[in-house]
C-alpha positions in Angstrom: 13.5 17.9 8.3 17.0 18.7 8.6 16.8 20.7 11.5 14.9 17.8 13.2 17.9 15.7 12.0 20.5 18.1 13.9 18.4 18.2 16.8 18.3 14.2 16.7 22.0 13.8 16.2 22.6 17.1 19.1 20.7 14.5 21.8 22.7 11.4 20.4 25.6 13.2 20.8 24.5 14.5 24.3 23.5 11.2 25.6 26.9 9.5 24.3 28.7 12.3 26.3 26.2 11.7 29.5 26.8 7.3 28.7 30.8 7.7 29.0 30.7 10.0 31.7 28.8 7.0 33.7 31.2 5.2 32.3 34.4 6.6 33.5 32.4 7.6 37.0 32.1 4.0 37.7 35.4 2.9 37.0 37.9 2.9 40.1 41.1 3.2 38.3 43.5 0.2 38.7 42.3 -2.4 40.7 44.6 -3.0 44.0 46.2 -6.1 44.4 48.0 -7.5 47.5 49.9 -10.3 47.7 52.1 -12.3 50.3 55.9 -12.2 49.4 56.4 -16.3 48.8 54.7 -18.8 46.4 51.6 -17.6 46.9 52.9 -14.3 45.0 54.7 -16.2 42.5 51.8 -16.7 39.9 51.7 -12.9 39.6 54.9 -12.1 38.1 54.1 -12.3 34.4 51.2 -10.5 35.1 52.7 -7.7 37.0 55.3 -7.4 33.9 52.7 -7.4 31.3 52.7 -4.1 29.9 49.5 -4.1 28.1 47.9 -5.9 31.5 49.8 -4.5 34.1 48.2 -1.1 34.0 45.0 -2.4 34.9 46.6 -3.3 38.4 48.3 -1.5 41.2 50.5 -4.4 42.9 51.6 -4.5 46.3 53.7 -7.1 48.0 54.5 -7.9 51.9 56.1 -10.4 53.8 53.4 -10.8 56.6 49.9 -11.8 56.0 48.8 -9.5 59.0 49.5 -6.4 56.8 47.2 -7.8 53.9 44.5 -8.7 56.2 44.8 -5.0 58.3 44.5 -3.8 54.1 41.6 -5.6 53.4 39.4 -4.7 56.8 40.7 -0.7 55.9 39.6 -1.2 52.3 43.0 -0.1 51.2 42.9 -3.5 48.9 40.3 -4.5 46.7 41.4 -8.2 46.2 44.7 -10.4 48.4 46.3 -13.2 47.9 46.9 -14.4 51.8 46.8 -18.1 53.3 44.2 -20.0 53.1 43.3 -20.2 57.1 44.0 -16.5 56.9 41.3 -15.9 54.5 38.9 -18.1 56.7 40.2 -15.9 59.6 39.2 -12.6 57.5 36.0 -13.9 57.0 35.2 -14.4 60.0 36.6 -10.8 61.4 35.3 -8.4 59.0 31.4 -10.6 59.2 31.7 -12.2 55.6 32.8 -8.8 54.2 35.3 -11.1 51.4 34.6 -13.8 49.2 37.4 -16.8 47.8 38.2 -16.6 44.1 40.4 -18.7 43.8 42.8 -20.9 45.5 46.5 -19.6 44.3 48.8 -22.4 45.3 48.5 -25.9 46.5 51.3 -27.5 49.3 54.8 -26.0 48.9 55.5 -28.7 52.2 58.4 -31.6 51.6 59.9 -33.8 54.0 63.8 -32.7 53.6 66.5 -34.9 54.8 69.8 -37.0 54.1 68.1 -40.6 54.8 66.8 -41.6 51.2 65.2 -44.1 53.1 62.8 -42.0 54.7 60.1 -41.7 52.1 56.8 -42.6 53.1 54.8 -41.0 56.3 55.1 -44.8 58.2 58.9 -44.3 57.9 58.5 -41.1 60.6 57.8 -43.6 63.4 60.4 -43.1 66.2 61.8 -40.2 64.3 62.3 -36.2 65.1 60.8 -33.5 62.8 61.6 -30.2 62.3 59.1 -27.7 61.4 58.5 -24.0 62.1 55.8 -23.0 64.7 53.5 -24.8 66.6 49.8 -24.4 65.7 50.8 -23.4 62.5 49.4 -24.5 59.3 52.5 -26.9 58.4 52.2 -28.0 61.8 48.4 -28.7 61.3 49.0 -30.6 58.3 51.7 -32.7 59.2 49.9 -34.1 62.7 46.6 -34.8 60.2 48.6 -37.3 58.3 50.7 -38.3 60.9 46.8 -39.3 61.9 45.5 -39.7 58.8 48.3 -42.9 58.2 48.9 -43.9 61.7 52.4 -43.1 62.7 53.3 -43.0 65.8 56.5 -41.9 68.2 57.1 -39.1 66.6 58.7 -35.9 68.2 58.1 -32.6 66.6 60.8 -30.1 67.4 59.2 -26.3 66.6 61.8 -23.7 65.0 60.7 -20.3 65.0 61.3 -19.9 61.2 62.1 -21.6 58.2 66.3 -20.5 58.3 66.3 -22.8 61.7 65.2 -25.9 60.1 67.4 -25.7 57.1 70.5 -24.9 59.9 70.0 -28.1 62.1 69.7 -30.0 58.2 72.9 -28.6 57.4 74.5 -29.6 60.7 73.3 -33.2 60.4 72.0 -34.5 57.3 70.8 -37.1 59.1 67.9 -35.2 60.9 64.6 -34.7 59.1 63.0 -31.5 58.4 59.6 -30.3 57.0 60.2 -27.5 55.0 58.3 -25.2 52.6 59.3 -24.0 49.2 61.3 -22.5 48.3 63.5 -23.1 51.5 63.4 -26.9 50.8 65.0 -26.4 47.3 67.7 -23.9 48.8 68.7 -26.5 51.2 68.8 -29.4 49.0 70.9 -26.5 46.8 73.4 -25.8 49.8 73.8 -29.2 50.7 74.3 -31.9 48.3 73.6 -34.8 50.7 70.1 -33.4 51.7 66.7 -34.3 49.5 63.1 -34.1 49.3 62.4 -37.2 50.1 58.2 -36.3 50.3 55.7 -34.2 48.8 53.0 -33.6 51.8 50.5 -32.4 48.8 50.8 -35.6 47.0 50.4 -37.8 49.8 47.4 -35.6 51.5 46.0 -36.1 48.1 46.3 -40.2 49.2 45.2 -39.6 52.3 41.6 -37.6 51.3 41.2 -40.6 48.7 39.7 -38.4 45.8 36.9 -36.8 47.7 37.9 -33.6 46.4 40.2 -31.9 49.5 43.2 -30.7 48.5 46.3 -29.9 50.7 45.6 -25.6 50.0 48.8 -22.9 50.7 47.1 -19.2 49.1 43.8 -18.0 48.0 43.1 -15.1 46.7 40.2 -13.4 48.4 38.5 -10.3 46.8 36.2 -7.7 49.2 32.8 -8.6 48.3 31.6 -4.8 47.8 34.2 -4.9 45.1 32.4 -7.9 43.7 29.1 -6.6 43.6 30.3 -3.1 41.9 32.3 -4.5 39.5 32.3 -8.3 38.6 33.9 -7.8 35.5 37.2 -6.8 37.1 37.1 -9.8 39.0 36.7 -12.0 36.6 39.3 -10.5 33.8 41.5 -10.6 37.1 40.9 -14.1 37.3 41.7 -15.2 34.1 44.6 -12.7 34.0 45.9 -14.4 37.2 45.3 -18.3 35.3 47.2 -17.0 32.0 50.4 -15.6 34.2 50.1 -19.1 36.5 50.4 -20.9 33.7 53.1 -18.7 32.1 55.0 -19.4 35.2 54.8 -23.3 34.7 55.4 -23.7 31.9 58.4 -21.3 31.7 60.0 -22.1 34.9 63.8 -20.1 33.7 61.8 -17.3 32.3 59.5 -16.8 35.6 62.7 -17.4 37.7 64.3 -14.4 36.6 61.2 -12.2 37.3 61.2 -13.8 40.6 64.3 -13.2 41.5 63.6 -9.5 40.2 60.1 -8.8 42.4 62.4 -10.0 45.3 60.4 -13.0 46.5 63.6 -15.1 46.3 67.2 -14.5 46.4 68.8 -16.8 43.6 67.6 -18.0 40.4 69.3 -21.2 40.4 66.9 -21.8 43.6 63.7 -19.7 42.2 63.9 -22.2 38.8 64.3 -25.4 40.6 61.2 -24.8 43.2 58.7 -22.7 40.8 57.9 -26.5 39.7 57.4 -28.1 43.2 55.7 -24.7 44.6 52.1 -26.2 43.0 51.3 -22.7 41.4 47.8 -22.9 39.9 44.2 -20.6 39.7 41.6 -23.2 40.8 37.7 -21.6 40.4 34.8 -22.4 40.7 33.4 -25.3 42.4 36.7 -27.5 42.4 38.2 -24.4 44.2 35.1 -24.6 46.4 35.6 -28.6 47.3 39.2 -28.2 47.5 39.2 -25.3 49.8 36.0 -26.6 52.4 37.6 -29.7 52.6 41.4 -28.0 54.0 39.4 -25.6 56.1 37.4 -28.7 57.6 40.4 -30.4 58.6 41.9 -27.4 60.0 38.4 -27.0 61.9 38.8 -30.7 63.5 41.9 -29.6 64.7 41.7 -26.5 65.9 38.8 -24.2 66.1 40.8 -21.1 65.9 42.7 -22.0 63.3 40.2 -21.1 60.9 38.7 -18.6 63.0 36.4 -20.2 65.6 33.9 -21.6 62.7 33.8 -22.5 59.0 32.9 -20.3 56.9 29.1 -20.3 55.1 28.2 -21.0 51.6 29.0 -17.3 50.5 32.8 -17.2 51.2 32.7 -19.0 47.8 32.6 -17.2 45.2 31.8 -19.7 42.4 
């Protein structure tokens, strides 16, 4: 009997040895996370400074959302946090190759200018706006509600960056400029006659009257080979990324230093006044997948292109 019992424990023992060497074959090591220097990025910082977390992720940050998307199609990432018409884009190039996790941030856009008066969209009529690039997705947005509420006689005057806008601000308070976060803080900041005198998320909100849509900056796509090989490590990522967004709200000084520190913007004074207008958030699930198809739609109506040429199907969601 005992030497049956030795043999028994000998093939225990074996097949625990055999189990964790499955185990540690399957694991990949840190998963690799890119993200786009900006808001969208800005939800990650407690995260990437959690050192019991943090070494569950290798983090890389870049200022152009062409270098994520070149990442993902190489399979040098395993999840991005890119623009939302990007991610449609990427879906569309690599043949549904990603899926959408979550949506990262909401609209960092706000109508900047010294005219206090200037604060609803009918008060654009007969006016020029500043905004960076044509067919770009502030430039999309804006000419939706500039639809969506009717406005008409307005000139848009294209900037090739956000630097621009904030200069002809500077030069004449007067003007009016759409700008993004943080940008709109740092000129409101450098100029005390300048304010936001509109949030273009709350008033898209208005415009879609509670169907769902939301106005939608980042989402955080994931390669959908990754998904199926390791769920799990999507969805501890996921609620990783919620508890560092919400970290970041709800210490807007503390997640302004860190900020500053990851280099996404210059000056804490700015980073602590527009983490709380950046609408930093982890949306999931099927709100993420109303809010998202609803942005992409618009885009689509629009412009084609924009999104890729088509919407995406059913499995760009993952819900």
């Amino acid at each position: 009997m005992k030497k049956k019992k030795w043999i028994l424990l000998g093939i225990l023992a074996l097949l625990a040895g055999v189990l964790a060497g499955c185990a540690r074959e399957e694991s990949q090591g840190p998963v690799r996370v890119g993200a786009l220097k900006g808001p969208t990025s800005m939800g990650l910082v407690f995260l990437m400074n959690d050192e019991e977390r943090k070494e569950n992720y290798e983090f890389t940050m870049v200022t152009a959302a062409d270098e994520l998307m070149t990442q993902m199609v190489k399979g040098e990432l395993d999840i991005a946090l890119i623009p939302a018409n990007t991610a449609a884009i990427l879906y569309q190039k690599t043949e549904g190759k990603i899926a959408a996790a979550d949506i990262n941030t909401l609209g960092v856009l706000y109508m900047v200018t010294g005219d206090a008066g200037i604060d609803r969209m009918e008060k654009l009529a007969g006016k020029t706006v500043y905004l960076t690039g044509k067919g770009t997705t502030p430039d999309y947005a804006l000419q939706y509600l500039l639809d969506a509420y009717k406005v008409t006689g307005v000139t848009l005057e294209y900037k090739s960056e956000a630097a621009e806008v904030a200069a002809v601000l500077q030069s004449d308070p007067s003007a009016v400029g759409l700008l993004p976060q943080p940008f709109a803080t740092a000129a409101c900041l450098q100029n005390e006659n300048l304010q936001m005198t509109m949030d273009l998320t709350k008033i898209w909100d208005q415009a879609q009257q509670g169907n769902g849509s939301r106005l939608v900056t980042g989402v955080t796509v994931v390669s959908r080979s990754f998904l199926k090989e390791h769920p799990d490590q999507v969805r501890a990522f996921l609620e990783d990324h919620k508890a560092s967004a919400d970290q970041i709200n709800g210490d807007p000084d503390g997640g302004a230093a860190l900020v500053v520190a990851a280099g996404i913007v210059e000056k804490e004074p700015i980073a602590r006044q527009a983490i709380p207008r950046c609408n930093i958030t982890c949306i999931t699930g099927e709100e993420m997948k109303t809010a998202l198809e609803g942005y992409l739609e618009t885009l689509y109506e629009l412009n084609p292109e924009s999104v890729g040429g088509s919407l995406p199907q059913e499995d760009f969601y993952f819900v």
